[in-house]
C-alpha positions in Angstrom: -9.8 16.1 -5.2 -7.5 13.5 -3.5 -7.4 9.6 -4.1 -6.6 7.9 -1.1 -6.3 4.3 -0.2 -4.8 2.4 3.0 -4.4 -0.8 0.8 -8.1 -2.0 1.5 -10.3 0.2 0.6 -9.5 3.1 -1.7 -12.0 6.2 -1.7 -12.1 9.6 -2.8 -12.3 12.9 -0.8 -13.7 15.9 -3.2 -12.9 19.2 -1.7 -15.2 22.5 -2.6 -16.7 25.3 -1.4 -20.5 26.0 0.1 -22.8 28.4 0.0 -21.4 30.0 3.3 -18.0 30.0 1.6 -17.2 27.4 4.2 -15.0 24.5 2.8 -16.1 20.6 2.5 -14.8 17.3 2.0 -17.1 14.7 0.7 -16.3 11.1 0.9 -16.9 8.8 -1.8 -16.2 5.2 -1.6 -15.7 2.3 -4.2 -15.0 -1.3 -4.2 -12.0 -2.7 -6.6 -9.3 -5.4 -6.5 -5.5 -4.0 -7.3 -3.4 -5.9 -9.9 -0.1 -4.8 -8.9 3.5 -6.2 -9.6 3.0 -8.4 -6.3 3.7 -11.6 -4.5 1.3 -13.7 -3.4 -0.9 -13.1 -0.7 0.9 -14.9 1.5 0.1 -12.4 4.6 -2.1 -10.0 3.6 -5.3 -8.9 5.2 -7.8 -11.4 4.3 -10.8 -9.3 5.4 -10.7 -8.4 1.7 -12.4 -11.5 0.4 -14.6 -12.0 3.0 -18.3 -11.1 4.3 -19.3 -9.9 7.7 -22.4 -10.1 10.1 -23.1 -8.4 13.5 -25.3 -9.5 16.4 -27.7 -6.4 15.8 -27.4 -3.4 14.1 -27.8 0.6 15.3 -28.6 3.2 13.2 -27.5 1.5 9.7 -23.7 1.3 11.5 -23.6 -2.1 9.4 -21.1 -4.7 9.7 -18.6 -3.8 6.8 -17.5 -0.4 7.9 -15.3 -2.7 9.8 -13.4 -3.4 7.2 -14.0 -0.7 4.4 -10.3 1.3 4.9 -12.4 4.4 5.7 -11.6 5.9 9.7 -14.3 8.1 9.7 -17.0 5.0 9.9 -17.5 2.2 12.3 -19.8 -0.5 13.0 -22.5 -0.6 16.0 -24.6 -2.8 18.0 -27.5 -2.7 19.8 -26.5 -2.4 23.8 -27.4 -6.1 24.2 -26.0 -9.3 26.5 -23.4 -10.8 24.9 -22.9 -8.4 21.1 -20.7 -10.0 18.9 -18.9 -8.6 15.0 -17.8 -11.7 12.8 -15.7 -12.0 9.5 -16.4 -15.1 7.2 -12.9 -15.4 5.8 -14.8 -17.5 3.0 -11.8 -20.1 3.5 -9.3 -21.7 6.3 -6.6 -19.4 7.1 -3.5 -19.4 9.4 -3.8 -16.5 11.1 -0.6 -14.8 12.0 -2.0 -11.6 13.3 -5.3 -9.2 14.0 -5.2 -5.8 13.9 -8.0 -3.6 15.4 -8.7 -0.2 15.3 -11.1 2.0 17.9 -13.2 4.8 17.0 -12.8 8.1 18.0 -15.3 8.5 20.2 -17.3 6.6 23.3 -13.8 4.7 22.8 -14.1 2.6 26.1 -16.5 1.0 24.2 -14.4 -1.8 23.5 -12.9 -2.8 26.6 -13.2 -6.3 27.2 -13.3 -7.8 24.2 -12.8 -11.2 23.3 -10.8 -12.1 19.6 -11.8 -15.4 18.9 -10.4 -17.6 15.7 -12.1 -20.7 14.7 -14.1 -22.9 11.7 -17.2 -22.3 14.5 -20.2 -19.8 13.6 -21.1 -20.3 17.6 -19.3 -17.3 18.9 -18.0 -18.8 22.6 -16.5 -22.3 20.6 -13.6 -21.0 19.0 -10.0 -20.5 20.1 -9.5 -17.2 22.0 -6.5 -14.7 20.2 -6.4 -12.1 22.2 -8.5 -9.8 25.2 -8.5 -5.6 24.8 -8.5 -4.1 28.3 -8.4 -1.2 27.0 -7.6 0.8 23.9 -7.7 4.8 23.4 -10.0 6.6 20.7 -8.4 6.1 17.3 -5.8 4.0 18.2 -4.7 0.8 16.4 -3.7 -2.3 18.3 -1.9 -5.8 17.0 -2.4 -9.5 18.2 -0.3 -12.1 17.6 -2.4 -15.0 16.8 0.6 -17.6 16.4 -0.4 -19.4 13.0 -4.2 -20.0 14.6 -6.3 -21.8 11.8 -10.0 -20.7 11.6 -12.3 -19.4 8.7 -14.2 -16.8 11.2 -13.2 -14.0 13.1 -14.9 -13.0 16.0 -14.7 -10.2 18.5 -17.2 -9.8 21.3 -17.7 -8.9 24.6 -19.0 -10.7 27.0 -21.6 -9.6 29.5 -25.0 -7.6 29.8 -26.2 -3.7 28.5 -23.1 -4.0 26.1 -21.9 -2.5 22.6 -19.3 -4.0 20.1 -18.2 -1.2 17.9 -15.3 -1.6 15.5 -13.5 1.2 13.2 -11.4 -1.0 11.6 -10.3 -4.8 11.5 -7.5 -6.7 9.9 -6.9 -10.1 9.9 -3.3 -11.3 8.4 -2.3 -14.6 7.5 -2.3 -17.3 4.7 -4.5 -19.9 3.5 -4.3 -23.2 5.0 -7.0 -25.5 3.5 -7.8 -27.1 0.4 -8.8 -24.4 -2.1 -11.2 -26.6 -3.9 -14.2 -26.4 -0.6 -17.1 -24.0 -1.0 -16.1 -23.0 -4.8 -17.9 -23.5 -8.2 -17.1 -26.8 -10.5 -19.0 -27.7 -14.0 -18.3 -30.6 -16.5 -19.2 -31.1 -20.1 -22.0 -33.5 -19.0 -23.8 -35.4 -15.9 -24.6 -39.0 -15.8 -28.1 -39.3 -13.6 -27.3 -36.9 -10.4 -23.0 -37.9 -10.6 -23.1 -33.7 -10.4 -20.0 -31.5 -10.7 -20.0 -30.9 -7.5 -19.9 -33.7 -5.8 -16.0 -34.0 -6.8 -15.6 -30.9 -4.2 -18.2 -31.6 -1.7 -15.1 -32.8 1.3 -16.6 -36.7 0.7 -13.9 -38.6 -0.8 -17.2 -41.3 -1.9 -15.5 -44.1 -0.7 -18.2 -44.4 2.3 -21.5 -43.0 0.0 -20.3 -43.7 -3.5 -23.6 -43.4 -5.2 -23.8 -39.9 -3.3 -20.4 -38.5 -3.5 -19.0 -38.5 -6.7 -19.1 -36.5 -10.2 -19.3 -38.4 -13.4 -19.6 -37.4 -17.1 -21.8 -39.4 -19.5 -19.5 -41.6 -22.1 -18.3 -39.2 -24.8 -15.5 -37.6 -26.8 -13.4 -35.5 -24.6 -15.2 -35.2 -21.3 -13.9 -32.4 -18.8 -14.3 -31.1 -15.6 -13.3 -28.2 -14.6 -13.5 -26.3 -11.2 -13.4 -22.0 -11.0 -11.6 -20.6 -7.6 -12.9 -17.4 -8.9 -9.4 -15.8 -7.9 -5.8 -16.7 -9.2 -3.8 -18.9 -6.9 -0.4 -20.6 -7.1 -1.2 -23.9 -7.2 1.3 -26.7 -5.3 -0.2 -29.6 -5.9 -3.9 -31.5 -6.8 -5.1 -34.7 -5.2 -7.5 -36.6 -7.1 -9.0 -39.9 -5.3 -10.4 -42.2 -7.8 -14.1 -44.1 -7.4 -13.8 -47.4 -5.2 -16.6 -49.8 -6.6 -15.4 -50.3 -10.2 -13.9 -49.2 -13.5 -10.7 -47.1 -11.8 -9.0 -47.6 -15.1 -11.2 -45.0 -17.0 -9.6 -42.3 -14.7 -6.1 -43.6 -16.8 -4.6 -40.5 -19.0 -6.6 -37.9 -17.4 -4.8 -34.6 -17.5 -4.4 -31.9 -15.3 -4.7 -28.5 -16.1 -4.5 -25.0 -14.4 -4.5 -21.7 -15.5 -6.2 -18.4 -16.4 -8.3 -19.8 -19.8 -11.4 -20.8 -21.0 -10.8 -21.3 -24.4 -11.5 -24.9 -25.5 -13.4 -25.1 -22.0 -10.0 -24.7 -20.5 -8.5 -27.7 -21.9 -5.6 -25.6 -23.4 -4.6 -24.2 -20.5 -0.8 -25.6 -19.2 -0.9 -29.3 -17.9 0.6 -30.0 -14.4 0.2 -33.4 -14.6 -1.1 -36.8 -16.7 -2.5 -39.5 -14.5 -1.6 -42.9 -15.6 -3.9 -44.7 -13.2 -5.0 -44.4 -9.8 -5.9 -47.7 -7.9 -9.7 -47.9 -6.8 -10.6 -46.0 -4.0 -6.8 -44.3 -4.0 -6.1 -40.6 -3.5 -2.8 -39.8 -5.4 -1.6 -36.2 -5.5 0.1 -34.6 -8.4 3.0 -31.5 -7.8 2.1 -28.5 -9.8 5.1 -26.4 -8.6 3.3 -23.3 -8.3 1.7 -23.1 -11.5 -0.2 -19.8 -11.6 -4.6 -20.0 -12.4 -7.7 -19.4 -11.8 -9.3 -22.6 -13.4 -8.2 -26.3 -12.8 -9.3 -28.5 -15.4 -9.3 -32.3 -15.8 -9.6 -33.7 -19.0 -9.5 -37.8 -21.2 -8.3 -37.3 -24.4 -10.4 -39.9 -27.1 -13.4 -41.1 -27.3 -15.9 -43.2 -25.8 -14.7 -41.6 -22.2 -16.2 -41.1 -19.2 -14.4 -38.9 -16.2 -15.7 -39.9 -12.6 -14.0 -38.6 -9.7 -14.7 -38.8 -6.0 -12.7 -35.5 -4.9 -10.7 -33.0 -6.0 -8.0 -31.2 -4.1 -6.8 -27.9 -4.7 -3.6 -26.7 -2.3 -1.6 -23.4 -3.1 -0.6 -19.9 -2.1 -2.9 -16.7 -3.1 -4.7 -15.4 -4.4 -2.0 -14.2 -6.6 -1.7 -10.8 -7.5 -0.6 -10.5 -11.4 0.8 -7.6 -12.8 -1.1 -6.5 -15.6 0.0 -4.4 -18.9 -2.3 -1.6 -20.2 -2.3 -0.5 -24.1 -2.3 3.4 -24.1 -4.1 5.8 -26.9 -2.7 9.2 -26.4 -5.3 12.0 -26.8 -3.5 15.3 -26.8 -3.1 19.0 -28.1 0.7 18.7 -27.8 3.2 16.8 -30.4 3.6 13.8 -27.9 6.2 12.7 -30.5 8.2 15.4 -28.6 10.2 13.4 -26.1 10.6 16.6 -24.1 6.5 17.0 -24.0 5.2 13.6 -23.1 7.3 13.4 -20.2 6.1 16.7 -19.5 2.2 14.8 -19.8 3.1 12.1 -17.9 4.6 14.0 -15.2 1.4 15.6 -14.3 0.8 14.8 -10.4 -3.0 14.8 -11.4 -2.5 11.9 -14.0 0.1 9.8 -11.8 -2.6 9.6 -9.4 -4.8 8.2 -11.6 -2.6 6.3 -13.1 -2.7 3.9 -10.1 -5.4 2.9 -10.5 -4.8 1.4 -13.9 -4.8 -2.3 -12.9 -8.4 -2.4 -11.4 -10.5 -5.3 -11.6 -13.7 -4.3 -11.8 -17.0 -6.6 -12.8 -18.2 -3.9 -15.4 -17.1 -1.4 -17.6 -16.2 1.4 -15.7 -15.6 5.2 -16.7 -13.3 7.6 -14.6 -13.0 11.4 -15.5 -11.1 14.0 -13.9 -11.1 17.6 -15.7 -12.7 18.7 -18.7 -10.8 17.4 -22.0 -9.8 13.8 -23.1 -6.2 12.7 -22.4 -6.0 9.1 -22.4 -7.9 6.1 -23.4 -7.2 2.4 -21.6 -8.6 -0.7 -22.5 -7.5 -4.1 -21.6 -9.1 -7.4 -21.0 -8.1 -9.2 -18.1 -7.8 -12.5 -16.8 -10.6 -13.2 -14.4 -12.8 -12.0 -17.4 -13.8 -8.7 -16.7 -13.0 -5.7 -18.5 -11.3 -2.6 -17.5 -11.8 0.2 -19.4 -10.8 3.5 -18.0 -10.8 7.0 -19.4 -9.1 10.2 -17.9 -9.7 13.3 -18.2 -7.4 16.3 -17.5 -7.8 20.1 -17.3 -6.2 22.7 -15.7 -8.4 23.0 -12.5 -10.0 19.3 -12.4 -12.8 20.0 -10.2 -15.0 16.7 -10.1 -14.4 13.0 -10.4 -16.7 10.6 -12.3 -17.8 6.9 -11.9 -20.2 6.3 -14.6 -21.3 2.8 -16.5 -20.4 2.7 -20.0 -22.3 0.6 -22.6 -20.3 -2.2 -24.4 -21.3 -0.3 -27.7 -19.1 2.4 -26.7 -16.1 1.0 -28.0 
């Protein structure tokens, strides 16, 4: 059993033995997110957060083998006019770089195509990367995109009785855009259909006022508060007040970002206090890379009401934290022995393993290895989910287990 990962997509090859004494290698893949000792995501393949489509597709080759981490997959078109792959990046990125890998067979496949980079879902409007003339079986190639801004990825190839089919794709840069679009806000309460949302929704309300703002109703402590479901390091926040009337209620709001929801995320660290913002203004507040997931705004007192026409969001990420895991030691041996638990530890079976500690996963998840208990982790992290891992060792470990756990289990 090997664990194996080329920073995307980790997966597990289980080796054994037939019926025919022959050996085999089965493939098992899994999704998960790394929380390592990192820096930002400043240039780091972004396919990871995003979703893909394909023109058509043959014989269930679907669209995300493109960008799985797996070489022994691929995607595949129909032969059509015109086939096209795409990757929703989700959000604007600066693209410094594509990387593309060809399969290992029928690789002349891919000659011809077009990498395009762009905030178009019509395949032939964006800007064009780069062109592969040609590009042997398995090999990987780079393009240098020069900083291109775009939210989709394209490659196709242009022409008639043609197939796009892609073993891997990478697409390196950083974000560009305001973090705030496409993402989920709530507030404590809504005055008539002043929604949330509408303090995200790229309309500064200063044209549609009566369509493009959020408002609470007048009460103790309102708050909104928007989720970028990942953590970011946040620069700065821009706030633009509402234009017709009453720009003084927005006085003493506070900003707040980080990784909480206690109190509705009102105790998370403040960035800023706004002491007014003139009617119909759009004032920005520095953050200084303040680290979190959530970016609250909340007036203190009572008798409040919090209307804003946007909310901005700029930064660097998603940030990769590095997380800490509690241990319970399981064990035959006197593991107050110095000598012997470095012995435990030193196991190559468990130091395996043991990367993948820092896995956010959106359920509790149980991993085994072997045949008797050796260590328990537990640790709640900060985008909410739990990780809960167990390992099991033995002296010839010969399966590996994914298995739901109930939350009554601990």
């Amino acid at each position: 059993m090997r664990i194996v990962s080329n920073g995307v997509q980790p997966y597990i090859v289980q080796t054994g033995v037939d019926t025919d004494g022959e050996t085999q290698e089965e493939v098992t893949t899994f999704r998960m997110k790394l929380f390592l000792p990192l820096k930002p995501f400043l240039n780091e393949n972004a396919t990871v957060w995003g979703t893909t489509s394909q023109s058509s597709t043959y014989a269930g080759s679907v669209p995300e083998f493109a960008i799985d981490g797996l070489l022994n997959s691929w995607t595949h078109t129909n032969e059509e006019t015109d086939p096209w792959w795409r990757v929703d990046l989700l959000k604007v990125y600066r693209v410094n770089r594509v990387s593309i890998t060809n399969r290992h067979s029928n690789a002349a496949r891919i000659n011809g195509a077009v990498i395009c980079i762009g905030n178009f879902l019509d395949i032939y409007s964006n800007p064009i990367c780069g062109v592969i003339s040609t590009l042997a079986a398995s090999a990987a190639v780079n393009f240098s995109c020069g900083g291109m801004e775009g939210r989709y990825m394209v490659v196709h190839i242009p022409g008639n009785l043609k197939i796009v089919s892609l073993c891997e794709v990478g697409v390196y840069g950083y974000l560009a855009g305001n973090l705030a679009a496409g993402e989920a806000a709530t507030q404590s309460s809504t005055s008539a259909d002043w929604s949330a949302e509408k303090a995200i929704d790229g309309n500064r309300g200063l044209q549609q006022l009566y369509t493009g703002c959020s408002s609470t109703l007048n009460e103790t402590n309102p708050w909104w508060r928007l989720d970028l479901r990942h953590v970011y390091r946040v620069s700065r926040v821009v706030i633009t007040n509402r234009k017709d009337c009453c720009a003084e209620r927005l006085n003493g709001a506070e900003i707040h970002i980080g990784n909480s929801l206690e109190n509705n995320g009102s105790n998370n660290p403040i960035c800023a206090v706004i002491p007014a913002i003139p009617a119909g203004e759009s004032y920005s507040y520095s953050c200084n890379g303040m680290d979190g997931r959530y970016v609250n705004l909340i007036i203190p007192g009572d008798m409040k009401i919090l209307a804003l026409c946007e909310v901005e969001v700029y930064g660097d990420g998603p940030v990769l934290k590095r997380s800490f895991v509690k241990m319970q030691f399981n064990s035959r041996v006197d593991l107050t022995d110095p000598s012997m638990r470095e012995n435990v530890l030193k196991q190559e079976r468990i130091l395996r393993i043991l990367q993948l500690v820092c896995i956010s996963f959106t359920f509790p998840v149980l991993l085994g290895v072997g045949s008797a208990p050796a260590f328990i982790f537990r640790q709640d992290l900060q985008t909410s989910a739990t990780l809960r891992i167990v390992l099991w060792t033995g002296p010839t470990p010969k399966n590996f287990i994914i298995s739901l756990l109930p939350e009554s289990f601990w």
